[in-house]
C-alpha positions in Angstrom: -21.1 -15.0 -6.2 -21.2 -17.4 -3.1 -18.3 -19.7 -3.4 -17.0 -21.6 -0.3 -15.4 -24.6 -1.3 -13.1 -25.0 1.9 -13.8 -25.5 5.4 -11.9 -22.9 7.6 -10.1 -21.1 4.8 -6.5 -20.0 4.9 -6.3 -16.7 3.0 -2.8 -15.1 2.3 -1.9 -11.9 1.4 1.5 -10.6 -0.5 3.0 -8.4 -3.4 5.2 -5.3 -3.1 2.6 -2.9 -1.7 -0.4 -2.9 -0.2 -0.5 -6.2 1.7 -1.3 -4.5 4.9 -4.2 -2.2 3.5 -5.3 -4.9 1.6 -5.4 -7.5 4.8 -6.3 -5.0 7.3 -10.1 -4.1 4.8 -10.5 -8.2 4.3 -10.0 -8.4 7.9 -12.5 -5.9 8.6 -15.2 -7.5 6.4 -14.8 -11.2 8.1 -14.7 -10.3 11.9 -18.4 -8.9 10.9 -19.3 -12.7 10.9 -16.3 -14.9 11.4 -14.1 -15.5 14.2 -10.6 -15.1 12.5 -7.1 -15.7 13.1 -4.8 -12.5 11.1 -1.5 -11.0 11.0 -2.0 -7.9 13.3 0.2 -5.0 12.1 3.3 -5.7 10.3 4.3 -8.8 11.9 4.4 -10.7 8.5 7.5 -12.7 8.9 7.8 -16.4 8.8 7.9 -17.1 12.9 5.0 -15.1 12.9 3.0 -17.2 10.5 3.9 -20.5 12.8 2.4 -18.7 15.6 -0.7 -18.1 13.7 -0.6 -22.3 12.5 -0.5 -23.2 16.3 -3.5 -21.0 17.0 -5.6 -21.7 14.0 -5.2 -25.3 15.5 -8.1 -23.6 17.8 -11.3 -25.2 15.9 -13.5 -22.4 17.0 -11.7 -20.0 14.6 -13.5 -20.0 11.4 -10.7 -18.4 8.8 -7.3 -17.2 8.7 -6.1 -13.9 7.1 -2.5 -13.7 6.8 0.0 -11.5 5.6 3.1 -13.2 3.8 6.3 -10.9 3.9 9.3 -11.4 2.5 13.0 -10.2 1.8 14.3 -13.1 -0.1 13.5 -15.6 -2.1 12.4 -18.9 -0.2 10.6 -16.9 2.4 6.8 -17.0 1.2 7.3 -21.0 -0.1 8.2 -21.1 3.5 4.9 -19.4 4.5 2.9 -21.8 3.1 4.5 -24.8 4.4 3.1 -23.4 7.4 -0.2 -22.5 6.2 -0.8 -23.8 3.0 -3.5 -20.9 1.3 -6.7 -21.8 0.2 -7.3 -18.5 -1.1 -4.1 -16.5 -2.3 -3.6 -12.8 -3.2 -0.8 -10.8 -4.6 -1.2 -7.0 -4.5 1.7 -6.4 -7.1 4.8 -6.8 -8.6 7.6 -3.7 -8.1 10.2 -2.1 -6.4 10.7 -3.1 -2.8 13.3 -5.1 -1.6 14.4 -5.2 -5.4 18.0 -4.7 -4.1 18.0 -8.5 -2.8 17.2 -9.3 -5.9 20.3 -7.7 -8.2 17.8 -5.1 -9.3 15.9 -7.4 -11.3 12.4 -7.6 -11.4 11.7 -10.9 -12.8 13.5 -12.0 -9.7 10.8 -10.2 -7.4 8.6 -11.7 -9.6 9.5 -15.1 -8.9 10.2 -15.1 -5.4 6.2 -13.3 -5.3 5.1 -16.0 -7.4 6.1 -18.9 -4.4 2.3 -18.2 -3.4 1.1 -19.6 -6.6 3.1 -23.1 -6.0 2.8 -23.3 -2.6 -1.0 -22.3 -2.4 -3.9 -25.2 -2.5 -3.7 -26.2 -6.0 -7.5 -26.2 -6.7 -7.8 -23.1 -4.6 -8.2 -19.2 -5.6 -5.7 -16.9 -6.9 -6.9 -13.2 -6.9 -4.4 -10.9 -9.3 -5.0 -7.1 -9.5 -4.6 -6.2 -13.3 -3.6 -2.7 -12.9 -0.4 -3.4 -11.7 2.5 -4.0 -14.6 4.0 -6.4 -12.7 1.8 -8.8 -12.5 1.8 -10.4 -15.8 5.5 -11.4 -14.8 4.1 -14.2 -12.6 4.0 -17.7 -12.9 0.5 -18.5 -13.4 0.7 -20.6 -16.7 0.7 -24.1 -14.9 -1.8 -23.1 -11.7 -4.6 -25.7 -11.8 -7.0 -23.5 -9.5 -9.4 -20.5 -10.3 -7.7 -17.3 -11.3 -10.0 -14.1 -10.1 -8.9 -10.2 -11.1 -9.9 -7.3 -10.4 -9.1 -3.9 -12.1 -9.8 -0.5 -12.6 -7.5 0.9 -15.6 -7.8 -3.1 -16.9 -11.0 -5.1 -17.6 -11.4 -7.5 -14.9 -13.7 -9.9 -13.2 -13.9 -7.3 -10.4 -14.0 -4.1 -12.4 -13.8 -0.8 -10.4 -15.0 2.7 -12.6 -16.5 5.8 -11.3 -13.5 6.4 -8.9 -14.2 9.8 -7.0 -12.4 11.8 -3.9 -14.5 12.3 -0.9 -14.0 14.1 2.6 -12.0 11.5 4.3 -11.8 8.9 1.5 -12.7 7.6 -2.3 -16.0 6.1 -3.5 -16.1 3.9 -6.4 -18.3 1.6 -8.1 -18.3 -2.5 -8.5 -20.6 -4.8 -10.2 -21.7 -7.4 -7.7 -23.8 -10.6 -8.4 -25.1 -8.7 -11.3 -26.0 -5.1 -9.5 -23.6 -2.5 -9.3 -22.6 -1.3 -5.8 -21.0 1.7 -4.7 -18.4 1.6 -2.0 -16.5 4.4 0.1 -13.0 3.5 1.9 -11.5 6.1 4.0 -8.6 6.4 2.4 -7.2 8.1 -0.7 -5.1 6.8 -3.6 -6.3 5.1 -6.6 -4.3 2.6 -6.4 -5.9 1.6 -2.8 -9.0 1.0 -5.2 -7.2 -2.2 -6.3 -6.6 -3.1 -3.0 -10.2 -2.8 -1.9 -11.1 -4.4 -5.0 -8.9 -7.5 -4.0 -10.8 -7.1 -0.7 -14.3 -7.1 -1.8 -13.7 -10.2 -4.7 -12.5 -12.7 -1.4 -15.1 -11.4 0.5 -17.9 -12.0 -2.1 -16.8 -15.6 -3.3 -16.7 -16.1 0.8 -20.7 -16.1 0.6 -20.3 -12.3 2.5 -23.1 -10.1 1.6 -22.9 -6.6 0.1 -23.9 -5.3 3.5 -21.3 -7.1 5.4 -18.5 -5.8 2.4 -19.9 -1.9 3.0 -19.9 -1.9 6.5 -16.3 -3.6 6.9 -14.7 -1.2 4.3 -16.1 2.0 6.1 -14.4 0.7 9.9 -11.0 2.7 10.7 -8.6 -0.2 10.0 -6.2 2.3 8.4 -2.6 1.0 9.6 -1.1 4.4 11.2 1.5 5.8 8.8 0.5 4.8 5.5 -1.1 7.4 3.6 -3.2 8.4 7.1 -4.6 12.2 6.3 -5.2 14.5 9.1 -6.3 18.2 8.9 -4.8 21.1 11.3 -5.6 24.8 12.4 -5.2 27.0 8.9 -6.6 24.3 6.9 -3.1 22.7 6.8 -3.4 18.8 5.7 -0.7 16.5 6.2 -0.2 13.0 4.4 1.7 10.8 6.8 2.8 7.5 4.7 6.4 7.3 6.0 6.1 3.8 7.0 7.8 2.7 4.0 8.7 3.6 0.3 9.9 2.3 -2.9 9.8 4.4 -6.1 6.1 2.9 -7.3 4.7 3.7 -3.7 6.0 6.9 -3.9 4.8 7.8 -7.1 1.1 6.6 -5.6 1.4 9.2 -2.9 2.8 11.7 -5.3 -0.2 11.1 -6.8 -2.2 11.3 -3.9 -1.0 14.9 -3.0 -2.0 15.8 -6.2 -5.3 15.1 -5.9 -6.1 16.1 -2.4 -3.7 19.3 -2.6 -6.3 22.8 -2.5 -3.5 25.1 -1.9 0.4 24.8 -1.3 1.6 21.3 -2.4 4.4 20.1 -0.6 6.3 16.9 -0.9 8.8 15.7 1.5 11.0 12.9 0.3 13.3 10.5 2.4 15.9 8.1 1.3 14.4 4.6 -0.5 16.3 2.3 0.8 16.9 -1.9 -0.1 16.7 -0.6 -3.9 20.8 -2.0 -4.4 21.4 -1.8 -8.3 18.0 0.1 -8.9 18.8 2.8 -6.3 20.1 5.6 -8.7 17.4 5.0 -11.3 14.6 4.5 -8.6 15.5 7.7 -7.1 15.4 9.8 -10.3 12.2 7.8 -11.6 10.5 9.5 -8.7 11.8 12.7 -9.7 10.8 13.1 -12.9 7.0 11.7 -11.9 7.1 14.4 -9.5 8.4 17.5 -12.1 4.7 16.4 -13.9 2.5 16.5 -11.1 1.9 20.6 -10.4 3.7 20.1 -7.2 4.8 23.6 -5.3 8.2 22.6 -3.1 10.1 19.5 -3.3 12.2 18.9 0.2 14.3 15.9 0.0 15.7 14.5 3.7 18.6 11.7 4.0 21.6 9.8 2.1 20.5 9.5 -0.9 17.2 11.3 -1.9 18.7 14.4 -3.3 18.9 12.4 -6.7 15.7 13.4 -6.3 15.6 17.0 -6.9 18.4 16.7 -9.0 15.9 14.4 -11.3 13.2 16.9 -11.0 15.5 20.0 -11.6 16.7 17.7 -14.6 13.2 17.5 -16.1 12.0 21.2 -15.7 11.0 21.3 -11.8 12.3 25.1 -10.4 15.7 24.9 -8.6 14.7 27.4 -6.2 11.9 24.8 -5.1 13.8 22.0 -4.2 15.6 21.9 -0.8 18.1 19.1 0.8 18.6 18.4 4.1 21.4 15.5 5.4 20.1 12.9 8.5 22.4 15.1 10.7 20.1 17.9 9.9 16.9 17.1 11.2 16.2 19.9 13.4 17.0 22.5 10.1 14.9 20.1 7.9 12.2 21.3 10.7 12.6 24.3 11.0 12.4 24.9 7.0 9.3 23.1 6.7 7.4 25.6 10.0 8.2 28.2 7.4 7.1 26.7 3.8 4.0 25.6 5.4 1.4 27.9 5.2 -2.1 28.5 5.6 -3.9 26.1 3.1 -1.0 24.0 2.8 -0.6 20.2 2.4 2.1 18.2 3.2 3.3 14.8 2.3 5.6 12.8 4.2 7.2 10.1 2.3 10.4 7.5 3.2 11.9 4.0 4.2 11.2 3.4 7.6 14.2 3.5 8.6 14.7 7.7 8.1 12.0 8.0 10.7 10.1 10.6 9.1 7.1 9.9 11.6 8.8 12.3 13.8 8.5 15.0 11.1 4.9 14.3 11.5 4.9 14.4 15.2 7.0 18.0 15.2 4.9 19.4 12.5 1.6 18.1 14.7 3.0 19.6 17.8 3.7 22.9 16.2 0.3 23.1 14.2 -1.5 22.3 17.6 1.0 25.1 19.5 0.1 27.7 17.4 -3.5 27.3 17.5 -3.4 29.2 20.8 
């Protein structure tokens, strides 16, 4: 469905997960034909996006794709005051930053839904059904066209036949009247949505099923988030300690699941910016876990002992759950050489901030160590 109404499109990106993944596929699709101004990594702040507005004043660039981030409320109506979006995406509505908020997540809702008022009014909102959060925002009074995409919810861009691969997912999409399969290589359903929002921008861009195919296959996997690499012994590990809020966890909870052969092993740091929410977020995660056929629970930080206590709480065995402080890093280590065994995978889970990429570096370093 060819549909470019716009010369040189702004396209922006937000909601409470997956903007990045979401960016980083579209991104991958246009450079195939465009010359493009984006949002490279995480710099999604509002200086960042008037640094993008001087360079898009470069006429040879053909489209912007830009990531709106945000901590407060006023930040993404500020966004598009510097680049107003012709198209507009929001991943979701949840948990992150919802401590700025009081807790509340009609608040988050509102502050996401700045894109929808600040955004071209006869331009194109894309909204991902499957997240709960979604019908909290403020769409009544848009003026423009509203696209969705789905795979739990029917939806203009409806994704089915959702299957794990070596590497990645394949699903199915009905394009122009055809249906298309697709492989990303990465896993989680809900990075199905994501791709979804990818392909239904791309599409009413004019690009062609080929272009959508190839750009989704390219490597544009930010590192850290949900980035799956096998070691000697047929030990996986699931590196997404970028960041974390209770729904992003559950995902990779999820995700372990799924990919898990052998030894399932989840390692939780603290969720942090949660504020009011922090208690219940951390024990929401808990319980999800207790329900997932997980092996060993090892929680790491402040805070995230609430969830094992959760877990323990709704059935999960006590002698499977382990703690270990920030000061305890080196013990947290040293724990996890032993639990992880041949066949074993591993998931690495926190806020930033409890630098849990370093779990994955020891963990590497050992796995590569032994292998002689």
């Amino acid at each position: 469905m060819s549909e470019v109404p716009f010369h040189r499109p702004v396209i922006a990106i937000t909601g409470s997960a997956g903007k990045s993944t979401t960016k980083e596929m579209l991104s991958s699709i246009l450079r195939r034909q465009w010359k493009i101004v984006e949002t490279h990594g995480d710099r999604n702040v509002m200086r960042n996006t008037r640094e993008h507005q001087e360079t898009f004043k470069d006429p040879t660039y053909q489209a912007a794709v830009l990531e709106y981030g945000m901590g407060t409320a006023g930040q993404i109506a500020q966004h598009c005051k510097y680049m107003q979006p012709d198209f507009a995406a929001i991943t979701g509505v949840g948990t992150a930053h919802i401590g700025n908020f009081g807790g509340d997540i009609n608040r988050v809702a509102a502050a996401k839904s700045e894109i929808i008022h600040g955004m071209n009014p006869y331009g194109i909102l894309f909204l991902n059904l499957d997240n709960p959060g979604t019908k909290l925002l403020e769409t009544s009074s848009f003026p423009g066209r509203i696209v969705t995409v789905g795979v739990e919810q029917p939806a203009d861009y409806q994704g089915y036949d959702v299957t794990f691969g070596r590497g990645g997912m394949l699903f199915s999409v009905k394009l122009r009247g055809r249906a298309q399969r697709f492989y990303i290589p990465i896993y989680g359903r809900h990075h199905v949505c994501n791709a979804l929002l990818a392909i239904a921008m791309a599409d009413r861009l004019g690009f062609s099923y080929a272009d959508i195919w190839q750009g989704l296959q390219q490597q544009w996997r930010p590192w850290g988030r949900l980035t799956v690499t096998q070691h000697i012994d047929n030990i996986t590990v699931i590196n997404d300690s970028y960041s974390a809020n209770p729904t992003a966890v559950k995902a990779a909870l999820d995700v372990l699941r799924e990919v898990a052969k052998g030894r399932a092993i989840a390692v939780l740091g603290d969720m942090l910016e949660l504020g009011a929410y922090t208690d219940s977020g951390h024990a929401e995660v808990g319980e999800h876990l207790a329900d997932q056929g997980i092996d060993y629970l090892v929680t790491y930080g402040d805070i995230a002992q609430r969830i094992g206590d959760a877990a323990i709480a709704k059935g999960f065995p006590q002698d499977r759950v382990f703690h270990f402080a920030i000061a305890n890093r080196d013990q947290l280590h040293q724990h996890l050489e032993q639990l992880t065994t041949p066949g074993s995978t591993v998931l690495l889970k926190a806020s930033n901030a409890l630098e849990l990429w370093r779990t994955y570096k020891h963990l590497a370093e050992i796995l590569r160590k032994s292998r002689g």
